[in-house]
MIKE-917517 format. One record per residue: residue in three letters; x, y, z of N, C-alpha, C, O, CB in turn. Coordinates in pm, whole numbers, plus 50000, padded with zeros to 5 digits. Glycine has a CB too. Example, Ala and Ser with C-alpha at 12.3 -4.5 7.8 and 13.67 -1.06 7.14 Angstrom:
<rs>
ala513194943150780512304955050780513204967050780514244966850846511314955350905/ser512854977550708513674989450714512905000350787513415011450804514084994050572/
</rs>
This chain:
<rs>
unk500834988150000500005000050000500875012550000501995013350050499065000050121/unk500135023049932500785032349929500925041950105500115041950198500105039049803/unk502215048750092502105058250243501055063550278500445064350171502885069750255/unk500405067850355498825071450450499345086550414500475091450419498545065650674/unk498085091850378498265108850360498345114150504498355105450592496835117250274/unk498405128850549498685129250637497425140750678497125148350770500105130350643/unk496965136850552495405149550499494115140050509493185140950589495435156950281/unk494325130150402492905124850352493155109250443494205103150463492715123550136/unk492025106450478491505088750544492085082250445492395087950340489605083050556/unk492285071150464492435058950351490855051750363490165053450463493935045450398/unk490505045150272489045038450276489145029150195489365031450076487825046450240/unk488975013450256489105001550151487615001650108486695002950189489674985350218/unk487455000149987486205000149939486234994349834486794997149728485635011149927/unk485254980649882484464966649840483894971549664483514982349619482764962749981/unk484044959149607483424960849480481814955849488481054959149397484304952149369/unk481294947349609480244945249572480074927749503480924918849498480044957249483/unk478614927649458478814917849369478934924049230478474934349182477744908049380/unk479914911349167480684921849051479884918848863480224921748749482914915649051/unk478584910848934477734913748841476624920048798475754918948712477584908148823/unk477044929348918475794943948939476664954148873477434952848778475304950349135/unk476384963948941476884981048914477964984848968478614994348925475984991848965/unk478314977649072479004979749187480564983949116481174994249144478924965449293/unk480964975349035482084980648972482414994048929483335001648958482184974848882/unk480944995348816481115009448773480605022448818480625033748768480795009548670/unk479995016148959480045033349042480985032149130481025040449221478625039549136/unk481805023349126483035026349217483885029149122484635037449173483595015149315/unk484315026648980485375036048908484965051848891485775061048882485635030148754/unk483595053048890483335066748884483025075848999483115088048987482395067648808/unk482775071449082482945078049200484925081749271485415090049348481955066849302/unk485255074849223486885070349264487275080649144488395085549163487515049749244/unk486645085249024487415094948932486715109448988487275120148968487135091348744/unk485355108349064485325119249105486095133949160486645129949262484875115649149/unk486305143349152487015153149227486905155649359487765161349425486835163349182/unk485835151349400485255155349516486535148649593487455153049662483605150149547/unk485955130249526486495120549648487805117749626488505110349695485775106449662/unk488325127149480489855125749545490685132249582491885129849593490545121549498/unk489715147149618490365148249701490165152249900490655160149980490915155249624/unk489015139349900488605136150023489035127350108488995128350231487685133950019/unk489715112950003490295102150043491535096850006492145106449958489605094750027/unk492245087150001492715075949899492235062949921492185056750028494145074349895/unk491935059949820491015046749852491715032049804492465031649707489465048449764/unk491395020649877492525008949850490994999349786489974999649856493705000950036/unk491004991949662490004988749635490184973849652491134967949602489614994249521/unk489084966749736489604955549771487894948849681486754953449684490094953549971/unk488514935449604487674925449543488254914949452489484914149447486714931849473/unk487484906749376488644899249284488784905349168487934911949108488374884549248/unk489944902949135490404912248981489544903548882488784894148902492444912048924/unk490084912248728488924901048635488034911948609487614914448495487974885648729/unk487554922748773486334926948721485984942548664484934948548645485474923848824/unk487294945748648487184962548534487414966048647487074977748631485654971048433/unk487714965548751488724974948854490374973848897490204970149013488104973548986/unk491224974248888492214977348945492474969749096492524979649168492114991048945/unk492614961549159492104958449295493664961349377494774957249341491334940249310/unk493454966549450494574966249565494884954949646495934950749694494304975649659/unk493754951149652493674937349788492534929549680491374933749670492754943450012/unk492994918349607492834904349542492364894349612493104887249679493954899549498/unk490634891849601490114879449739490344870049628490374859249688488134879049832/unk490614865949434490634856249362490324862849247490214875049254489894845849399/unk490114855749107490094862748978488734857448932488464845648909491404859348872/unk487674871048920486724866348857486954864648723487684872348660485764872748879/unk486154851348653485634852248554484574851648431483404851048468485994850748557/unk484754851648307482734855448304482354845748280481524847648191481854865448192/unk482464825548326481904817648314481654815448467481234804948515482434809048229/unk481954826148535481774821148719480134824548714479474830948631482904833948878/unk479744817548838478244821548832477774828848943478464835649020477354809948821/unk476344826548948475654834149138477024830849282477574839449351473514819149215/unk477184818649286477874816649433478814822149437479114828549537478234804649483/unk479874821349290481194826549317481034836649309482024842149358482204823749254/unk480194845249266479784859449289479834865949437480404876149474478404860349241/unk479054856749509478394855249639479714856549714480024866249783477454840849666/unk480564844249690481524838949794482614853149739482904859549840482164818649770/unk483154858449631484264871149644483564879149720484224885049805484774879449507/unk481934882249716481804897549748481924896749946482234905750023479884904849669/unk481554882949973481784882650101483554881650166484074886450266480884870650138/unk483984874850079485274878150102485674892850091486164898050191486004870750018/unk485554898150011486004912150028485794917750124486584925450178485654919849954/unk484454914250169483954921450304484954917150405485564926850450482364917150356/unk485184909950437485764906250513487034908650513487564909950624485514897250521/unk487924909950383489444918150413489374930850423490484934650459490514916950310/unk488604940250410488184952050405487644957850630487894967150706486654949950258/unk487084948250634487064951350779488114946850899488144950551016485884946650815/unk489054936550817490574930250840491244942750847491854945850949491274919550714/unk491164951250735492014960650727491664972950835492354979150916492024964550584/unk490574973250806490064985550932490064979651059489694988351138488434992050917/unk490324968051124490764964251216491954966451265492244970751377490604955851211/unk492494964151198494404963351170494934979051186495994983451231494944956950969/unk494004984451140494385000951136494735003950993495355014350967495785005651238/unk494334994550885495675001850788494665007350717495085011750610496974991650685/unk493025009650739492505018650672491325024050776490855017250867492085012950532/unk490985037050747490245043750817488885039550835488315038950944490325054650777/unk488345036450712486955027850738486525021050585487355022550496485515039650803/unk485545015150559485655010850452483845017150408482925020550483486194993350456/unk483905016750298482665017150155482635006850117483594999350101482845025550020/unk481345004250093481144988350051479974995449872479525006649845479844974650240/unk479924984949812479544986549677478524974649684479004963449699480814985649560/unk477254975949675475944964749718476644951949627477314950149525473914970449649/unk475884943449758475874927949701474284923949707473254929249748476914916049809/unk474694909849632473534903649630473004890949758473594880649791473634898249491/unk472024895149796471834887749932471704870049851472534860949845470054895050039/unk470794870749817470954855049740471904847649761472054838049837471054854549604/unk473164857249619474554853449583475104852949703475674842149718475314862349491/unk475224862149821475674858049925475674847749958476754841949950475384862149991/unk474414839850018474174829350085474534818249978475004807650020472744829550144/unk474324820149839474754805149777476534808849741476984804149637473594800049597/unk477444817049831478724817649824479014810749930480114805449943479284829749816/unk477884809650036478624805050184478784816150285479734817650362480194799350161/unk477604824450272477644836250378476234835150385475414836450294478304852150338/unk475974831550544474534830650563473954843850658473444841250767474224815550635/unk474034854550622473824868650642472664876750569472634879950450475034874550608/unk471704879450670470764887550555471334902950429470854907950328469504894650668/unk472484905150506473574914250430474934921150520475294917450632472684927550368/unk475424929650454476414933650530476294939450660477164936450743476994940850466/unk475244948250697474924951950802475094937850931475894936851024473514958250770/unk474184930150894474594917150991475984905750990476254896551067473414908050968/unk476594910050884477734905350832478774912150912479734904850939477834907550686/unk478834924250957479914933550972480064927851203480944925251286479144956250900/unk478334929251195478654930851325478574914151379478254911451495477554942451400/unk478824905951299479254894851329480784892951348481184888551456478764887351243/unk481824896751227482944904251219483604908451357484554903651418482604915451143/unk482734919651386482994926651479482844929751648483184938251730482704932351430/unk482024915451641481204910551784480374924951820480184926551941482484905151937/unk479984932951754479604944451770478064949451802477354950151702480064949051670/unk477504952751918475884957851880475634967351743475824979251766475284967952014/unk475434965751672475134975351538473684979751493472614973651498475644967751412/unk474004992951447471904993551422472785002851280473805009351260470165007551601/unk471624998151211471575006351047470685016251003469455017250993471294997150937/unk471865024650974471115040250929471015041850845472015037350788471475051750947/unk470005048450742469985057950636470395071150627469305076850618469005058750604/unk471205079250623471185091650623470555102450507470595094250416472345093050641/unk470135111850456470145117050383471605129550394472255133350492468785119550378/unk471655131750304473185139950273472965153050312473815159950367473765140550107/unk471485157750276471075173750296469825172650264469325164750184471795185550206/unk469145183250347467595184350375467235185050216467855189850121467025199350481/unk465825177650226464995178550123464215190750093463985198450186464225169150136/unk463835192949989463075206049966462205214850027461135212149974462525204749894/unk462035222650095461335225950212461275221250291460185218350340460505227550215/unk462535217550352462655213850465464225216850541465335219450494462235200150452/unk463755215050673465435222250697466685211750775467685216050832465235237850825/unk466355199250760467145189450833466935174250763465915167650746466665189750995/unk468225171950732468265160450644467795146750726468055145950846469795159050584/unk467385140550686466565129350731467325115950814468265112250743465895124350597/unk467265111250884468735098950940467315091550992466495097951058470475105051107/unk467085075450949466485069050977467355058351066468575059451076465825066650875/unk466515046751137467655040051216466815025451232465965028351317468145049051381/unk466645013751202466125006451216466314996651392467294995551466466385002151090/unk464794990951403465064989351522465464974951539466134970551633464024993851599/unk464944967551432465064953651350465414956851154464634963651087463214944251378/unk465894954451132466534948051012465494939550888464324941650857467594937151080/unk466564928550832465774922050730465054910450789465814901650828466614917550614/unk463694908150808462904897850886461254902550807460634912650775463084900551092/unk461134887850806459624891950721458904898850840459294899550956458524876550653/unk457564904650773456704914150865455964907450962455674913851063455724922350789/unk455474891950948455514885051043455954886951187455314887551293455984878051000/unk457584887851148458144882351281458264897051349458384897751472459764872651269/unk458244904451300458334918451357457554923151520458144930851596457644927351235/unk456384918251548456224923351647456474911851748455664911951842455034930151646/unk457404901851751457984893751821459764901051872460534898751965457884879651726/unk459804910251751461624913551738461284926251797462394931351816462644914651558/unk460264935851845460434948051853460294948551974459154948752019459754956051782/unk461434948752059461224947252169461914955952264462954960752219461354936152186/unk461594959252388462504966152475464044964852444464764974352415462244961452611/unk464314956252451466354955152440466414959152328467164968852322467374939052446/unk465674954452165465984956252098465734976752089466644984152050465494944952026/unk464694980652124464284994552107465775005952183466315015952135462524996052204/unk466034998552317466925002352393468225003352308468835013452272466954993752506/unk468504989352286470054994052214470095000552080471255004052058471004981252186/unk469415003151996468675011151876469605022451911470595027451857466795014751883/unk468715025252054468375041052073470225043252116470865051152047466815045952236/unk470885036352223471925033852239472735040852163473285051752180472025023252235/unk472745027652017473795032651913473775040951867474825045651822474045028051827/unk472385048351851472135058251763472515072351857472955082651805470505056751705/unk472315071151971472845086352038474215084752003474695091551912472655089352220/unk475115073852088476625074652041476965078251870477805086651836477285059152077/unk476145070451779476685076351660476505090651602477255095651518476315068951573/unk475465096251652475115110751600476395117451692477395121651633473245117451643/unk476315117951818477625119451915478775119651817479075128651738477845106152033/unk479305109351835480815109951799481025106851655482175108951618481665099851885/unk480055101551551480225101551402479725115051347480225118251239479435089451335/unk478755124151404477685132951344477825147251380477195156751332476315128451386/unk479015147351497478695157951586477715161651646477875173451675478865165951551/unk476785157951680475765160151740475875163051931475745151851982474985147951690/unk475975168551990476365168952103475545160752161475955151252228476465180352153/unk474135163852139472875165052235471875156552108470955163052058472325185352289/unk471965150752089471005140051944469515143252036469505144252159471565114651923/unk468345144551949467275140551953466265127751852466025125751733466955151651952/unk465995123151947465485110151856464195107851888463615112051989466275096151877/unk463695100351793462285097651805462165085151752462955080051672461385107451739/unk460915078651807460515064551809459225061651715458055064151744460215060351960/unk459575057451631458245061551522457235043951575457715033051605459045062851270/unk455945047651567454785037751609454895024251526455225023651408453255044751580/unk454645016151586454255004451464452925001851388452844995751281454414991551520/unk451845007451461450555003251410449945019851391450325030251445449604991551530/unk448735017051280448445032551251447715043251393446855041451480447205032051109/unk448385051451364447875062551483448175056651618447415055351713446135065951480/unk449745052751603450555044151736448945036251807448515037851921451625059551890/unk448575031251741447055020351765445875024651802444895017251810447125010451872/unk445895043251839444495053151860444055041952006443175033352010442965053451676/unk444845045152093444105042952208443815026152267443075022352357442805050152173/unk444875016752159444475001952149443464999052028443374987851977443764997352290/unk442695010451984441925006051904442654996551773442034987951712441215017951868/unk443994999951750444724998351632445594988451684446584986951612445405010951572/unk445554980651790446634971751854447234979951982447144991952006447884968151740/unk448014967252075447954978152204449534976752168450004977952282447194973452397/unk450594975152086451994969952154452424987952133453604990252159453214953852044/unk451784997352099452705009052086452845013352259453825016452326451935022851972/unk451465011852290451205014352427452215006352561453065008952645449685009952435/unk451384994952506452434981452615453744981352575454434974852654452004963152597/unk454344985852488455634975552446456624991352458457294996852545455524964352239/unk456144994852282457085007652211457555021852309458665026752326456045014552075/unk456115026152366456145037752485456905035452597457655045052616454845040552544/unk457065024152706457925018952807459325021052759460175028052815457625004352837/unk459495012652625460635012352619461225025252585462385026352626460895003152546/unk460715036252518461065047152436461715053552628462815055652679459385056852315/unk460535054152664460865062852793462505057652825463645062152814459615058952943/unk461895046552866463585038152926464965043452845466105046852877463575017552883/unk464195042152720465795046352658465625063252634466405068252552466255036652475/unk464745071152693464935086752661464745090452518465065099852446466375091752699/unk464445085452512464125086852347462465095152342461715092452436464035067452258/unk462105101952267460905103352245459735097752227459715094152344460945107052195/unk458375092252171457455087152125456695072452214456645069452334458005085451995/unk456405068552141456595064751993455315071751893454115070451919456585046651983/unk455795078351790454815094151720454225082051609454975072551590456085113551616/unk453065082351545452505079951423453565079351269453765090151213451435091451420/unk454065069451223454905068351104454385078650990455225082050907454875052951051/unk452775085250975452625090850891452975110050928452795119150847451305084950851/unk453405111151047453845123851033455045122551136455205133651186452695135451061/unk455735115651176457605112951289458285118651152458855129451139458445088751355/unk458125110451071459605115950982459055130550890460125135650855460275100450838/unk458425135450860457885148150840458305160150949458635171250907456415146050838/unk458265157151084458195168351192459865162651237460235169251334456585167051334/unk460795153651200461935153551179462615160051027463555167851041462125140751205/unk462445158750974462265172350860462975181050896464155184750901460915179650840/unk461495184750931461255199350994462075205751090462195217651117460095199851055/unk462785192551150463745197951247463315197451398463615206251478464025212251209/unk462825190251418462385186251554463255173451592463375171751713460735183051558/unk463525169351555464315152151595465625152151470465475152951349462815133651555/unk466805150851543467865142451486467775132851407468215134151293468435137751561/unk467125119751454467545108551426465625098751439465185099351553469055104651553/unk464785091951349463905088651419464155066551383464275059851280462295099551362/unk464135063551512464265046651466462925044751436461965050751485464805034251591/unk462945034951340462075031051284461495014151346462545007851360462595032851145/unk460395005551385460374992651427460354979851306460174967951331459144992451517/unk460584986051167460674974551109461454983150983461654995150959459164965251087/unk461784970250916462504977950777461924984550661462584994150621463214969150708/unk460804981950593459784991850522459385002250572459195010450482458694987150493/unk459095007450700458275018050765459755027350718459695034750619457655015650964/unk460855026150785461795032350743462245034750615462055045250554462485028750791/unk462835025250576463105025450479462435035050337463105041850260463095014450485/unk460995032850333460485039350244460235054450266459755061350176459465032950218/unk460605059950399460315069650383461685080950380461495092450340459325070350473/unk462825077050417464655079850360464455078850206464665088250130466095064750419/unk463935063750159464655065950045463105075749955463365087249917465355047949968/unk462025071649937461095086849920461655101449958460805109149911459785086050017/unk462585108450015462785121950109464175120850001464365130249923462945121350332/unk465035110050000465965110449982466955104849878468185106049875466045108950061/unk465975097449779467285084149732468055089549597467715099849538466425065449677/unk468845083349568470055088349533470995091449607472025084749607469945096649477/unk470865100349673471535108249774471555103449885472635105549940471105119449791/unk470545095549969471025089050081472055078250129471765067750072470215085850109/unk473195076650215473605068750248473735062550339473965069350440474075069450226/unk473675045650361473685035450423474745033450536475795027650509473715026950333/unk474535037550648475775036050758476175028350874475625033450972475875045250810/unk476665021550898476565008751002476475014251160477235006851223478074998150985/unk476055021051224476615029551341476805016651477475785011851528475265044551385/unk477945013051512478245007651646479605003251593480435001951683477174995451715/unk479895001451511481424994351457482265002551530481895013651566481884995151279/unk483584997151561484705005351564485755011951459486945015051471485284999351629/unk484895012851362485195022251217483865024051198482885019951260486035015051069/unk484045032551077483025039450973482635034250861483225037050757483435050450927/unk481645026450862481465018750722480315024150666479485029150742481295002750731/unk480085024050519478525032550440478775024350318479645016850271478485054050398/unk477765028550292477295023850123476395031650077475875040650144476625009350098/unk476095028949951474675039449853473725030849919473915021149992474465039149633/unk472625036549877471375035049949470425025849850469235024249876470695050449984/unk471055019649731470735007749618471284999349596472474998849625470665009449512/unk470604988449534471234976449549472044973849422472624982749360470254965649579/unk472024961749391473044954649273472554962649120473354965849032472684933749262/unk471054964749114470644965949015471094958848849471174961048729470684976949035/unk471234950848940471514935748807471284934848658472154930848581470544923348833/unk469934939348616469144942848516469734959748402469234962248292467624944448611/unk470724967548461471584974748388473084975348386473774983848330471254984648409/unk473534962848469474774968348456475544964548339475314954848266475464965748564/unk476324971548331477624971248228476584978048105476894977047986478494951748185/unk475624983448139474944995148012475755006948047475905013247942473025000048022/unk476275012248134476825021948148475935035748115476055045248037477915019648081/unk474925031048226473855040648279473825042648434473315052348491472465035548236/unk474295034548479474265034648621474665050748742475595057848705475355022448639/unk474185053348826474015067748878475265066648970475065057749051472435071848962/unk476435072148986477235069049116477415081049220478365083349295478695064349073/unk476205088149204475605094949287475555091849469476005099849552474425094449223/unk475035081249497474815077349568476035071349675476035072549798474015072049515/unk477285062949571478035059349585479555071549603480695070249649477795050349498/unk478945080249553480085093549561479755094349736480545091849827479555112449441/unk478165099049746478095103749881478585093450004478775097350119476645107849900/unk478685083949973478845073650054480185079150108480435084250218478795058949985/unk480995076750000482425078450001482985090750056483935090150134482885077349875/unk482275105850005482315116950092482135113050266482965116350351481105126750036/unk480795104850294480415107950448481415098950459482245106750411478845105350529/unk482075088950482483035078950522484065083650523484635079150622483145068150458/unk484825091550462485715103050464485695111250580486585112750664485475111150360/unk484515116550573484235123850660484025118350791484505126650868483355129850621/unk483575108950854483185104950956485125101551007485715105551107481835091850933/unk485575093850902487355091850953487815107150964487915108651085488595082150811/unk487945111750940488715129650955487825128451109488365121151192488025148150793/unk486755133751142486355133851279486785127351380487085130851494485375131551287/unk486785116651323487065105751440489205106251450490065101451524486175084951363/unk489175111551375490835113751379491535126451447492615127651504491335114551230/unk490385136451417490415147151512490085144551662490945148851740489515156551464/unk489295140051702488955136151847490095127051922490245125752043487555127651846/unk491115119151780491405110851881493605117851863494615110951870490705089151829/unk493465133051842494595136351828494825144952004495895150052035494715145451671/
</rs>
């Protein structure tokens, strides 16, 4: 590797699976101006795939199929958080994989988010950020899930006090010390409509979501059809969300393109774009690396902070 600037983070950043996009919004984000001169970046995946790789998990090629797809992109992951372990990079960017391809590589992970903090023996909760407030509005959006990828089923079995508690946990420390945030405000968005109108709508906002919100100081738990609106607006920092659609759709609606994906509890800084493989265009060389620029900006950014605090 080349010498560590004494300016910009280093950031190993994952190709992804390398029969998506992932390749070619990481050469174009990586030719960006912005990000070079925000970072230097060490690109870790298997060669073969129109990138340059710094760190080589094997050589793709174009008779490999789904698994071996699966099995490099998890390998990468995994030398990439080797490295940010080790110290020899500040944090890493990851470039979407395919959950499928994952699991038929031999990674039984609903994705990187649960991948990382396995890695890392780490409590982890996953954010969306938006980059900058949406149009009439004055505060960019940071969603925070309270559970992950799990059908909707199992959801009001997973939404639970510990789980609501450590949510709230990670998410003060990360606005804290990734966000600057001195003083984070957060909010607890409802699970059932009109947080259940009194039980009429189900009682767990009452019994379950409210106890716990208190416990963890957190706000709510407010109605999903106006929490992330009056966070907007600038009333709340940060609002967790109790399942992955409630959130999700309303970051990437406020925000997509532009939003990015952030692991908050790691002992680095890890992000991604806020899209997946998009399988169905790649190598048309249409693909947006929009998303993937910002990634790479906030991950930058979050290492410079965290490098300042710790001088």
């Amino acid at each position: 590797m080349a010498e560590r600037s004494a300016s910009r983070p280093r950031l190993a950043v994952t190709l992804g699976d390398v029969r998506g996009i992932g390749p070619e919004i990481v050469i174009q984000a990586a030719a960006s101006r912005e990000v070079r001169d925000a970072a230097d970046l060490v690109f870790v995946g298997p060669s073969g795939a129109g990138v340059e790789v710094s760190e080589s998990v094997g050589e793709w090629r174009a008779s490999d199929g789904v698994a071996q797809a699966g099995r490099f992109a998890g390998a990468a992951v995994e030398r990439a958080a080797a490295l940010a372990l080790d110290g020899a990079v500040d944090g890493i960017v990851t470039a979407p994989l395919d959950k499928a391809a994952l699991l038929a590589g031999g990674y039984d992970y609903p994705g990187h988010t649960e991948m990382l903090a396995s890695i890392t023996g780490r409590t982890v909760a996953m954010m969306l950020a938006a980059t900058h407030p949406a149009p009439g509005t004055t505060n960019p959006l940071r969603v925070v899930l309270a559970t992950t990828h799990i059908a909707l089923r199992d959801v009001l079995g997973a939404v639970t006090p510990q789980a609501i508690g450590e949510a709230a946990a990670v998410t003060r420390a990360g606005l804290r010390d990734w966000f600057g945030i001195s003083e984070p405000r957060i909010a607890l968005c409802a699970l059932n409509p009109h947080a259940g109108d009194g039980g009429r709508f189900g009682d767990e906002d009452d019994r379950v979501l409210r106890p716990a919100a208190l416990a963890a100081g957190i706000a709510g738990p407010f109605p999903a059809d106006t929490v992330f609106v009056r966070a907007m607006r600038g009333a709340f920092d940060a609002v967790i969300a109790p399942y992955h659609d409630v959130g999700m759709t309303a970051i990437k609606v406020a925000s997509f393109g532009s939003a990015v994906n952030v692991t908050l509890g790691l002992p680095f800084p890890r992000t991604s774009p806020d899209h997946g493989t998009a399988l169905d265009i790649a190598g048309r060389g249409i693909a947006d690396p929009s998303s993937m620029i910002a990634a790479t900006l906030m991950c930058a950014q979050i290492a410079r902070r965290r490098r300042a605090a710790a001088a």
